[in-house]
N, C-alpha and C positions, 0 to 999 in steps of 0.2 A: 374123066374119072367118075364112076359112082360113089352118089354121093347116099351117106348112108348115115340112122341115126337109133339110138340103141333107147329103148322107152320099158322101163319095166318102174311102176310105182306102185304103193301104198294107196297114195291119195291120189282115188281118179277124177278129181274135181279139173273141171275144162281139159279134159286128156282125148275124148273124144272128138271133141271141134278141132284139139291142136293137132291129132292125128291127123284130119282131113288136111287142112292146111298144108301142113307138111308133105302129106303126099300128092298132095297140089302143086307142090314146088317141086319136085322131081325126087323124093326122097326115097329111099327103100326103107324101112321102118322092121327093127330088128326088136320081137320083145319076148315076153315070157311069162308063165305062165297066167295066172289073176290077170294081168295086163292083156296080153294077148288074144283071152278070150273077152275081154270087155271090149276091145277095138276091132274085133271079127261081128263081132253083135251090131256095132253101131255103123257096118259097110266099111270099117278101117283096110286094107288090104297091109298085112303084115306076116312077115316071116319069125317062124319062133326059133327061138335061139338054138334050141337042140336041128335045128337043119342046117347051121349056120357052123357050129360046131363039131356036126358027126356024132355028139355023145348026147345020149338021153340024159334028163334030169333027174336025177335017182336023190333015195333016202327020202323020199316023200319028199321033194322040193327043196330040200336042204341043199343043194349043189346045183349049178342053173348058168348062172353064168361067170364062176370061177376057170376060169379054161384058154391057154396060150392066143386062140383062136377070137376073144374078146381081148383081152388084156392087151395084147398085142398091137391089134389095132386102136386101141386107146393109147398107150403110153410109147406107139412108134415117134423119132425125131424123124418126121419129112424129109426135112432138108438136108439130113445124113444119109445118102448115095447106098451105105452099105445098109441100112436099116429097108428103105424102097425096097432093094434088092433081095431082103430076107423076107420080107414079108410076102415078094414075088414068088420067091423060092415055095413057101409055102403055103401060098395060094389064101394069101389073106388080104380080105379088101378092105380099108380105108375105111373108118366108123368119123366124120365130122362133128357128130354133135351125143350126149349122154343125156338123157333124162331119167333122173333116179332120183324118190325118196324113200323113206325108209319104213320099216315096220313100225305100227303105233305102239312101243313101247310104254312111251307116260301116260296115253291114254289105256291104256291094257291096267298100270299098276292102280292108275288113279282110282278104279273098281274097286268097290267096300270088298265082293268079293273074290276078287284076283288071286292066283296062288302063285307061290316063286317058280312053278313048272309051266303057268300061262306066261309068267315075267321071260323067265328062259328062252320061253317057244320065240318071243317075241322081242330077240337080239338079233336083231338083222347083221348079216357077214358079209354076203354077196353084194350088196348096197353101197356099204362103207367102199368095202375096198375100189367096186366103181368110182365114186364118185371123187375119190380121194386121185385117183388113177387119172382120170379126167380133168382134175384140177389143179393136178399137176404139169398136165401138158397144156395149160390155157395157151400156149404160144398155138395151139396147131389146132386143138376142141375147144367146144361151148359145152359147159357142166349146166344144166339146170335143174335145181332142187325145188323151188317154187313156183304154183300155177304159175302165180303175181309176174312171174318173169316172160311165159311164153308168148303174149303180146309182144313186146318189145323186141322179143328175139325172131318173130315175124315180122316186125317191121321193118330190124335192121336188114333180112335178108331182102325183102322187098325194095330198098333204098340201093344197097351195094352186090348181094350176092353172097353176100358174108358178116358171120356178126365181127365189128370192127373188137382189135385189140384191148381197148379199152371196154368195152361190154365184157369182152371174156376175160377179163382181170377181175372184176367186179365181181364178177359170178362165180369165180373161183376164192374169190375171197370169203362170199357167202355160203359155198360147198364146205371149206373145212370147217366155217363157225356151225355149221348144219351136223355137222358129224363130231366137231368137237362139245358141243350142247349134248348132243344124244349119248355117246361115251360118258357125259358129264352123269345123265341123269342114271343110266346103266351104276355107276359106279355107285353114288351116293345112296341110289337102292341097295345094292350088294350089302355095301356099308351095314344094314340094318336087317341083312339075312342072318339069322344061325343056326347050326349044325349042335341039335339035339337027338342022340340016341338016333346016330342015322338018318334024321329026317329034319331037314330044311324048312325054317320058319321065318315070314316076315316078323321082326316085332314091333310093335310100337318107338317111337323118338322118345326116351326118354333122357340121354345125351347129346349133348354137344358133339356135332359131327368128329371123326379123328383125322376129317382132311378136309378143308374148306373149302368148296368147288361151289364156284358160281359166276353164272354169266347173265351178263344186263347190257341192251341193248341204249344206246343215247337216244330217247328221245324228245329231247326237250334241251336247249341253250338257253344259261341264262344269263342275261345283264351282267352278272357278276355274283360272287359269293356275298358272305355276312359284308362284308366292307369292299368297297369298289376296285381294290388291288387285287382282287383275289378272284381270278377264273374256275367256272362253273357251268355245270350241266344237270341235269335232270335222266337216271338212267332206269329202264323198266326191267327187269327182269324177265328173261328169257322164259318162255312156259306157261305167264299171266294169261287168265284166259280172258281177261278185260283189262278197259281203265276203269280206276276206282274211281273217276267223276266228271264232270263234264261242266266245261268253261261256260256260262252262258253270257257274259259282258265283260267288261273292263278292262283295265292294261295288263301287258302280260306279267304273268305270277313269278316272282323273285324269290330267289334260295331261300331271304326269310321268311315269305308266304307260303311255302311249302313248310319249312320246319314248323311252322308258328299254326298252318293248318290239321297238321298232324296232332299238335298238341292237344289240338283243340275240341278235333273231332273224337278222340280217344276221350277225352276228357265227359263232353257229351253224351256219347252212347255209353256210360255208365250210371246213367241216370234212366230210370223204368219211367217216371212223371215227364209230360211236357216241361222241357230244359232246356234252359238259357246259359250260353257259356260268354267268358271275355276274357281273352286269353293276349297278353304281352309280352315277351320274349320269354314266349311258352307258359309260361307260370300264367296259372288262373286269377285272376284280379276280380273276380266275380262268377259266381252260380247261383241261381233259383231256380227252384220248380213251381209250377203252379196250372191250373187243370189251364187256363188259358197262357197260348204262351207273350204273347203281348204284354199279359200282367210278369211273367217272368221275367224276360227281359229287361224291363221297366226299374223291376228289384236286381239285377243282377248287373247292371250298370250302375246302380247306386251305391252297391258296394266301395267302388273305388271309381269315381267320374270321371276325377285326372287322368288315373293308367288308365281307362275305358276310351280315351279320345284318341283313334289312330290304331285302335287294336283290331283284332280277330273276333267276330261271333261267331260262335259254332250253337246250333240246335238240334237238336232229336227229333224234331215234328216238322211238317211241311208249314211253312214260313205263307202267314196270309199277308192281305193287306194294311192292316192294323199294325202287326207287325213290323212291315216293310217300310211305314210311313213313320214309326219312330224310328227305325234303326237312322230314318234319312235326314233324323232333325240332327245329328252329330257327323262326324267324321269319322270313317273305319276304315281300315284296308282291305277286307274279306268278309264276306260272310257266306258260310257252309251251313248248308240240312239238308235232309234227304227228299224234298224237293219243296216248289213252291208254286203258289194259286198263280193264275196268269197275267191276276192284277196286281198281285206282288212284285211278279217280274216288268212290269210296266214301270210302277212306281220306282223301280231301282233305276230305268232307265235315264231319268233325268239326274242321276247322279252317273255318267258316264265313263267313270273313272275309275267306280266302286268294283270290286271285283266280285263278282256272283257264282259259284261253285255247286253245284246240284252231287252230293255225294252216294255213293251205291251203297246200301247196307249192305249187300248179298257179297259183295266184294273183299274177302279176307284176305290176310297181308300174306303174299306170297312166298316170303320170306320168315320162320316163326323166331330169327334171330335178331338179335342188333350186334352192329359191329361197329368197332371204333379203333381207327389209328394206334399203333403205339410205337415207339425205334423197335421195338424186337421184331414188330409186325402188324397183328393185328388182335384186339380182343375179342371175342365173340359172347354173348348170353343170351339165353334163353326171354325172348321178350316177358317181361312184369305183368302175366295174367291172369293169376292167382286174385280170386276174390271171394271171402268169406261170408255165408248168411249171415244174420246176425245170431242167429241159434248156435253158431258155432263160434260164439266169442267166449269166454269165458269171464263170469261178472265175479268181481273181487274186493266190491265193496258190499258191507251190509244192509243198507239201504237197495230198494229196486227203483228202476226208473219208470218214470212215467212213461204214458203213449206217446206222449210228445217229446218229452226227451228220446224216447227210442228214434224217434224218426227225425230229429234235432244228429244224435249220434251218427247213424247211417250215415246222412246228409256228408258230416264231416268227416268221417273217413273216407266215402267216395273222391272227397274233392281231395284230399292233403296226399292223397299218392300221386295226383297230379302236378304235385308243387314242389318243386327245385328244394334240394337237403340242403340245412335244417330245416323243416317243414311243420308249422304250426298254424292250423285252422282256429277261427271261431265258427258254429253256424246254429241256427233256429230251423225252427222244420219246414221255413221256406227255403234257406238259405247260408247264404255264407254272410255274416256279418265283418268279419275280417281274417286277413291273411298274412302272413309271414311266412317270407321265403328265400329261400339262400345262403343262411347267416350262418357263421361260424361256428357259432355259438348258438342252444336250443331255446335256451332265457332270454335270448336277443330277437329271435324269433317272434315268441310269445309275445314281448314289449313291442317290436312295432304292429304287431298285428293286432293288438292292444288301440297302439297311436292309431293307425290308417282306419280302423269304426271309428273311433275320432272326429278323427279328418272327416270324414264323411257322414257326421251329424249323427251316427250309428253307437250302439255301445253292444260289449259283450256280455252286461249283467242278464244272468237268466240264460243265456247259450249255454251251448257245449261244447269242451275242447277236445280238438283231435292231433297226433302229433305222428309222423309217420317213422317213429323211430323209441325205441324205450327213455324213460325218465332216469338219466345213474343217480339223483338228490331227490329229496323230497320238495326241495323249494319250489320248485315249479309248478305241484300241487297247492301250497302253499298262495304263492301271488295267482293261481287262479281263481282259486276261491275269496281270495281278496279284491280280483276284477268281477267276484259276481258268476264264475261258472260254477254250474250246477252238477257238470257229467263232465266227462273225461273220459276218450277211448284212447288205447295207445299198443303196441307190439306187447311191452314187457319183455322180459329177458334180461333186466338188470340185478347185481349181484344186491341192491337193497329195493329190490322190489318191495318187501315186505312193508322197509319205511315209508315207499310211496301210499300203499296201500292202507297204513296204521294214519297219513295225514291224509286220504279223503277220505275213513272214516271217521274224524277228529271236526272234519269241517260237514260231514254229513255229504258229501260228494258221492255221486255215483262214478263207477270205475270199471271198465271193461278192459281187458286184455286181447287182443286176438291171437297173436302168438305169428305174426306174420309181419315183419317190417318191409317197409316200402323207399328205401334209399333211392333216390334218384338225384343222378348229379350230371 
């Protein structure tokens, strides 16, 4: 029987060696156009599909290879006597293997400037329904949609003669993730086209999708979830054009090294100064900045020593040796920056166990949503990345702040979005002098982040407080300017705003509002 196999792609990466290959093996090589003329160029010898067919390809390429005369031979059952027999009748030979991928749609939309008639041109038809056809009949074809597979599918012909059943289930399984991805990203664009006065516009995302489509590949198994009961993976999102970082030492990374990295690195790159992060089941337990970041760090473990022993560093700057040599006089489970001196990564290495994370800044979250569990389903919001100059805060007490309060202020509201509701910073214009986080209650907050500079031989007199949520009482103005705070930044929006504002000018308090609350829970 001839043996016959049908190559029409997109992406002619390794298409020309696997042509040769194949017609090394005895294949007759069926393709079309773009393809066709790419495999005539490189000595391919291949028949195009319209000879194969009887019909020319009309409508500028639109129609190719939709036609009984392919399809046919794709989704014939072999071993049904009466199907052999129809496809004798009509003079159709036996297609073994499909190689199809598709039109670069997400790359076509992902162009600044792409229009919904380049996005349209570049809905492949003909593709799908091959490949889908092909992957349907894995008992009898090999579907291949990725170069990554045509080695393997040469070897297994070279081993047996045929790719084994279990190859072509695999790759069938990869065919409709391949087509159900691409419908995925087709749709979700659509999603964000409208019909204005006749004429079709992308518009920007300024809602939450009206259907939730998304596909993530497993790449990553972990040990377990937050507690050892609980099964775990690590999945990347289908489309990522990278990893956002690269392992360079230590044991592998546990559901809470990722959760607890995310925090931290988020936490981090909202800092402009060389910055030092310590981050403990998420919640910042220390930040500093300072032009060195050795001196940073240094401050920003002092914070809170205790929750510092066992946590996450995350930094903004490339991590020297100075650096690397205190981080190594304590115990950490991670530490993240966007990279480091060679003899920083040296000195990490005698701590073998430390986990060392080199992160991409160029790397944005491919995903600009969070989702979270819930019995109905699922929640989805727009990630928390709203952030305000300070020129567009609104000051509401009569007093002005100083330079140093100003950058005292900043400081603490950068950090206190990073910190688990109720959420209440102190910090100085290095730093965070104390924190409170999680509490029920906003006054409860305040009071141990009060206690914990403290604890930590630290006080709040002279800082400034920031809370990621409005004051409903004045009290809390009140006991702060009784612990010695000077300045006060906070959302506002409470129905006695005015009384918060009437007691920090009573205490002489500076007071900012931003008019943006930062709840995270």
């Amino acid at each position: 029987m001839k043996k016959r196999i049908l190559i029409s792609v997109s992406n002619k990466e390794g298409i020309a060696e696997f042509g040769k290959a194949i017609a090394h093996a005895g294949f007759e090589i069926i393709s079309s156009g773009g393809t066709f003329r790419h495999l005539k160029e490189a000595g391919v010898p291949a028949l195009k599909v319209s000879e194969v067919t009887g019909s020319p390809e009309i409508l500028g390429g639109r129609v190719k290879t939709l036609h009984p005369r392919i399809h046919g031979a794709i989704l014939a059952r072999y071993e049904l006597e009466d199907h052999r027999q129809e496809l004798e009748d009509c003079g159709i030979d036996a297609i073994q293997a499909v190689v199809v991928n598709l039109y670069p749609f997400v790359e076509t939309v992902s162009k600044q400037d792409a229009t919904v008639a380049d996005a349209v041109e570049n809905i492949d038809i003909g593709g799908p329904a091959m490949i889908r056809a092909a992957a349907k009949n894995f008992k009898h074809l090999t579907i291949l949609t990725d170069p990554e597979d045509y080695a393997t599918f040469l070897a297994e012909l070279d081993e047996t003669g045929k790719p084994s059943m279990a190859f072509r289930l695999k790759m069938a399984r990869k065919a409709f993730q391949h087509t159900f991805e691409y419908d995925m990203h087709i749709a979700n664009y659509l999603d964000a086209v409208e019909l204005k006065e006749e004429v079709l516009t992308k518009t920007p995302s300024q809602t939450v999708p009206p259907v939730l489509r998304v596909s993530a590949k497993q790449s990553q198994t972990l040990r377990y979830g937050e507690n050892p009961h609980q099964k775990a993976a690590l999945y990347r999102v289908s489309g990522a054009s990278k990893a956002g970082f690269k392992q360079h030492q230590g044991k592998e990374l546990s559901f809470n090294n990722l959760v607890d990295m995310e925090a931290a690195w988020n936490a981090a790159c909202d800092f402009q100064m060389p910055t030092a992060v310590v981050v403990k089941h998420t919640n910042p337990c220390g930040i500093a900045s300072h032009d060195n970041l050795h001196q940073a760090f240094i401050r920003a473990r002092a914070v809170d020593p205790v929750s510092a022993f066992g946590g996450v560093l995350a930094f903004n700057r490339e991590v020297d040796f100075d650096t690397a040599a205190e981080i190594n006089k304590n115990f950490a489970e991670l530490v993240i920056a966007p990279a480091f001196t060679e003899k920083a990564l040296k000195k990490f290495r005698r701590k073998k166990n430390l986990r060392v994370l080199e992160m991409d800044p160029s790397v944005s979250h491919p995903v600009p949503y969070e989702i979270k569990c819930h019995r109905e389903g699922y929640l989805l919001q727009q990630r928390d990345l709203k952030r305000l100059a300070m020129e567009n805060w609104e000051l509401k007490s009569s007093r002005q702040p100083t330079q140093a309060e100003k950058q005292a202020l900043l400081t603490a509201w950068n950090a206190v979005i990073h910190v688990k509701s109720n959420a209440i910073v102190y910090a100085n214009q290095d730093g965070l002098v104390g924190v409170g986080a999680g509490q029920m209650s906003r006054v409860d907050s305040a009071k141990i982040a009060i206690w914990k500079a403290g604890e930590a031989g630290l006080s709040v007199r002279g800082s400034c407080m920031a809370s990621d949520a409005f004051f409903p009482f004045r009290d809390s103005i009140d006991a702060a300017a009784e612990a010695g705070v000077t300045a006060v930044v906070e959302p506002g929006g409470s129905i006695r705003d005015d009384e918060v504002i009437q007691a920090a000018d009573e205490h002489g308090l500076v007071l900012y509002f931003t008019g943006t609350r930062h709840f995270k829970h």
